[in-house]
Residue, then its C-alpha position, 0 to 999 in steps of 0.5 A: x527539484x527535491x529529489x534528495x530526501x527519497x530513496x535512490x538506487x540501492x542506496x537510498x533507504x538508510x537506516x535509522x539507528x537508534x539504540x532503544x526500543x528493539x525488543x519487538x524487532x526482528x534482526x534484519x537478517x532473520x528470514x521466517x522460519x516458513x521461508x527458511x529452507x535450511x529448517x526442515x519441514x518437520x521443525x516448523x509448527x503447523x502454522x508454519x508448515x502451512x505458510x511454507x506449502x502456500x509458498x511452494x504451491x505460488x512458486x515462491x520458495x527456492x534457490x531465488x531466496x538467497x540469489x541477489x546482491x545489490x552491488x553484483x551485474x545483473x545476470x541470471x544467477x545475481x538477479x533472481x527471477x521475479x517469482x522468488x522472494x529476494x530481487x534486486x538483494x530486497x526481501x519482498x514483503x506483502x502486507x496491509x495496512x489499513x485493519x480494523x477490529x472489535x476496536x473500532x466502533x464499527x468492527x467485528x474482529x478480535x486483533x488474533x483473528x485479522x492476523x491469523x487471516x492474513x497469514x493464511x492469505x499470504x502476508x508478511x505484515x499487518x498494521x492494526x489500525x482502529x478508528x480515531x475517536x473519543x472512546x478509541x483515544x480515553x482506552x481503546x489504543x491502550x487496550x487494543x496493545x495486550x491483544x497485539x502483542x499476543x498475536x506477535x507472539x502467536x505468529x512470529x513469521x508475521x509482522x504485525x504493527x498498531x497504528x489507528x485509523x487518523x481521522x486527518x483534520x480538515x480531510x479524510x481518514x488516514x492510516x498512522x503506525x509506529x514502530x513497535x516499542x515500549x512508547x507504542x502506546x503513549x505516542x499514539x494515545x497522545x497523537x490521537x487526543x490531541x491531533x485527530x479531527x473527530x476528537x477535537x471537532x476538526x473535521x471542516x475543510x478550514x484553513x485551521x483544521x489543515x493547519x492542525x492536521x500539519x501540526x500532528x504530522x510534526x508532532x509525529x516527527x518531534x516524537x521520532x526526534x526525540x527517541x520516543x518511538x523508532x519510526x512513524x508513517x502516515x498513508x492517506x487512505x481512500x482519499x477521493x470517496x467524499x472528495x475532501x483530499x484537496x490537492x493543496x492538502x496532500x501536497x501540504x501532507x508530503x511537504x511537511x517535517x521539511x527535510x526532516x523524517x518525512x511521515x507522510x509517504x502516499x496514499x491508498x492507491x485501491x481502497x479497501x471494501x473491494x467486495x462492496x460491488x458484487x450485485x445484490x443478491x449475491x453480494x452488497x450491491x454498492x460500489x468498489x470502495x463503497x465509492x458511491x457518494x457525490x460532492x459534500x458542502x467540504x469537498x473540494x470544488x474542481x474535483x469531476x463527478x467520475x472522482x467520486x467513483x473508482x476505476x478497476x478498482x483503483x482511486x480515480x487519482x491514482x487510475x488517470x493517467x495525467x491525473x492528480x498523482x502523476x502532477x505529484x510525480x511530475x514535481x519530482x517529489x516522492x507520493x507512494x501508492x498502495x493497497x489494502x483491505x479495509x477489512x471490517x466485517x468479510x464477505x461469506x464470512x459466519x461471524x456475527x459481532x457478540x452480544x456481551x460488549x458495549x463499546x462506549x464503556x470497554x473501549x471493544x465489542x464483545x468477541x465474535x460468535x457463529x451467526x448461523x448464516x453465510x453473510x452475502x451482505x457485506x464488502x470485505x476481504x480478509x486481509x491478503x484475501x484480495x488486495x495486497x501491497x508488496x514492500x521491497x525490504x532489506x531483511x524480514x523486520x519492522x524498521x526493514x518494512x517501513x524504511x521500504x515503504x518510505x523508499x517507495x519499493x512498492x507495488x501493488x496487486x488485486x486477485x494475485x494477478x501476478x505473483x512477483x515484480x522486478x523493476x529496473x532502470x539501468x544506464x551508465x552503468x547504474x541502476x535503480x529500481x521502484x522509488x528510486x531516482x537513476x542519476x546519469x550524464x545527460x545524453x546517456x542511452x537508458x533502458x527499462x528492463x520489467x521481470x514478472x513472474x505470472x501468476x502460479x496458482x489459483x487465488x481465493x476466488x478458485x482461478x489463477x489470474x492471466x495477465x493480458x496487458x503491461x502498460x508503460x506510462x512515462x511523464x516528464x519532471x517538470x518542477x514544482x507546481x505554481x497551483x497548489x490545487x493543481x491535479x493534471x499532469x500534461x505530458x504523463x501518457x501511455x508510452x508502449x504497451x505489452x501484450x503478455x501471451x505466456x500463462x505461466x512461468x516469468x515474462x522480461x520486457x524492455x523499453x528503450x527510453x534511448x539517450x535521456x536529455x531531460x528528467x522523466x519518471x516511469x510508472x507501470x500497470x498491468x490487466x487481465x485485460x476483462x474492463x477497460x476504456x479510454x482514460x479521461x485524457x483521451x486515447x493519445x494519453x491513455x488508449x486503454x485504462x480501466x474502466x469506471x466501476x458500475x455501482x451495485x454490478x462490479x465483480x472485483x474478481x473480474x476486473x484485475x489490475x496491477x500498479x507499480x510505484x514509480x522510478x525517476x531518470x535524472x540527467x545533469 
């Protein structure tokens, strides 16, 4: 059912070693100075002083660092509590991937001052990614490089990768990155003039333009092929705001480059613009996501109207419980969430765009000036601010996060509502953990064991989150779809809830799946429990999902979720 060409257990996500373009990679082994506790305070720059009390202040930093093998039992000391920042022997890393600057058309920011924002929010990697488009692919990828390579340098404890933001043929938009290397540049540059759907005039629903857009996707992994770049990752991002994503589209996304380096991973999980909801007068007034449209003349027919919308705060395909991303689960294929900021111009925030610039000649707007005022009308977060997407990686690297992301070792948090996740699904004397695949006798006893480490300090908004509720959602593997437009999944429910009544400190929970006679996935989602409702499949499927989001009355602050990617069983 395809399940061998994503990652499984601890052994899953090979590396992919090609001896050239290392000269922007970190060893996989090196921590950040900020999380090293063998560096003593009075080593670390003021940047990293900085990081590491952020990380003592959540609980983050200690002897957990170190704790944790892969290949040891699962005991107290091997295990690491959720809190620190290795479990399960993988060094979590939370990250955005979907960042705009005064490269894009419609961005404010220099590339140093959305990187200096996420590592003061806590992230360890940034993907700069500008908008797809004519101006973007003539100088714009060329000349948004120097500015990137220079907040390297500046901030060495953050990852920070260039991509572009693809505008996908025939669809919506989508994040593409590259490795970092010495054909960063050329491989995008080429990508972009030749694959993108606003420079080509591709933007159509026709069977030409998702041709093209599986075109691009194979040209990205021709380049990976050949050596020009280390590695390549495509997410689609907010993927039901105008409904375009068709379900044939994403599956033709996840299935192309065959057997081969697979680009596509997942989509956006939570879209950015998470502030865009706060009620006029204080904020924006629009919808979370600035999901306020309705169907388009490219839209794809069998989405319902309440797709157009997001449910606190998440993608209706990733918030419905027996919706479009449990059918893709149910193939037994891998199809990653995440989450991200979308940041172009920040809620509160004084800058306003500087008035030297003009974009169609220098490929950037003039540099951001004080504007004189706090601007209540706009829908964005700093990067890290709000939405974050933690990545299980073998050490503090760039091929470490994108081999992570590609093994789908993924969750996902708005508000910082929790502060740490750990996942395991044991039986046989095996285990596996997010994105992975437990491969066991038919009839073996399974059991899923969920460490959280609750959340240890106020977030941005001044609060620290509760956690109220943990969900467990379970859906039998039920092969490919004969429908490629298919988006229900039958048999995905809620199969227990936990109600959490500790407010700090670490939470185990275990679910007994008992002995496991047929392929199944398990899925994870937690609240604080403010907004909820009956899922669109009923209460027997989901008793209490979130609820659809009110456009111009959705504080995103009041309404908190978490989501985990999922973990197969699969008996033989």
């Amino acid at each position: 059912m395809g399940h061998g060409h994503h990652g499984h257990g601890h052994h899953g996500h090979g590396h992919h070693p090609h001896g050239h373009d290392h000269d922007d990679e970190h060893p996989a082994s090196e921590l950040p100075a900020a999380f090293d506790v063998s560096v003593p305070d009075e080593a670390l720059t003021p940047e990293q002083r900085s990081r590491r009390a952020l990380l003592r202040r959540a609980g983050l930093l200690g002897a957990g660092l170190t704790a944790g093998s892969v290949l040891a039992p699962r005991t107290a000391a091997a295990a690491a509590a959720p809190g620190s920042r290795r479990t399960n022997g993988f060094l979590w890393l939370a990250g955005d991937h979907h960042i705009h600057t005064q490269y894009s058309n419609d961005g404010k920011y220099r590339v140093v001052d959305q990187v200096r924002q996420g590592a003061r929010h806590g992230l360890d990697w940034l993907v700069i990614t500008d908008h797809g488009n004519a101006t973007h692919a003539r100088i714009g990828v060329e000349k948004v490089n120097p500015d990137i390579r220079e907040a390297r340098a500046a901030y060495q404890d953050t990852l920070v990768f260039q991509g572009l933001e693809w505008n996908i043929p025939g669809a919506e938009h989508g994040t593409v990155f590259v490795h970092p290397g010495r054909n960063e540049v050329a491989v995008l540059k080429r990508f972009e003039t030749d694959y993108d759907g606003g420079v080509k005039g591709a933007g159509d629903s026709t069977p030409a333009n998702e041709a093209l857009a599986v075109a691009g996707l194979d040209f990205l992994a021709d380049q990976v092929r050949r050596r020009q770049v280390k590695d390549v990752l495509m997410l689609a991002n907010h993927p039901s705001r105008k409904g375009i994503d068709s379900p044939h589209e994403i599956r033709a996304w996840r299935d192309a480059t065959g057997d081969g380096r697979r680009i596509a991973v997942g989509m956006e999980g939570a879209p950015g613009h998470q502030a865009a909801g706060i009620a006029r007068g204080l904020g924006m007034g629009r919808a979370r996501g600035l999901y306020d449209g309705s169907p388009g003349a490219n839209s794809f027919p069998g989405y319902p109207l309440e797709s157009y919308r997001t449910w606190g705060g998440f993608d209706w395909m990733t918030a419905t419980v027996g919706g479009l991303w449990d059918s893709l689960l149910a193939e037994g294929k891998p199809w990653w969430i995440t989450a991200n900021s979308d940041s172009h111009h920040v809620y509160t925030d004084t800058a306003v765009r500087g008035p030297d610039g003009d974009f169609t000649a220098d490929g950037k707007h003039g540099d951001p000036v004080y504007g004189g005022r706090i601007d209540l009308t706009e829908g964005d977060y700093w990067p890290g601010q709000y939405s974050r997407t933690h990545v299980g990686a073998d050490g503090f690297g760039y091929a470490a996060v994108m081999d992570g992301i590609r093994a789908g070792r993924v969750w996902v948090d708005h508000g910082q509502l929790i502060s740490g996740l750990d996942v395991r699904v044991a039986g046989g004397h095996r285990w596996a953990t997010l994105g992975g695949a437990l491969h066991v006798r038919r009839g073996t006893h399974v059991t899923l064991t969920v460490d959280l480490a609750l959340a240890g300090a106020p977030n941005w908004a001044g609060f620290v989150p509760r956690l109220s509720r943990v969900d467990v959602i379970q859906g039998d593997v039920t092969g490919p779809v004969a429908d490629r437009n298919a988006f229900t999944a039958p048999t995905a429910r809620v199969v227990t809830s936990y109600e959490v009544n500790k407010t700090s400190g670490s939470v185990r929970l275990t679910y007994d799946l008992g002995r496991i006679d047929r392929p199944v996935y398990l899925r994870l989602r937690g609240t604080d429990g403010h907004r909820s409702a009956v899922g669109a499949m009923g209460a027997a499927v989901d008793p209490a999902g979130p609820a659809i989001d009110v456009i111009g009355d959705a504080d995103p602050w009041r309404d908190l979720w978490f989501y985990s990617n999922p973990v197969w069983v699969l008996p033989s």
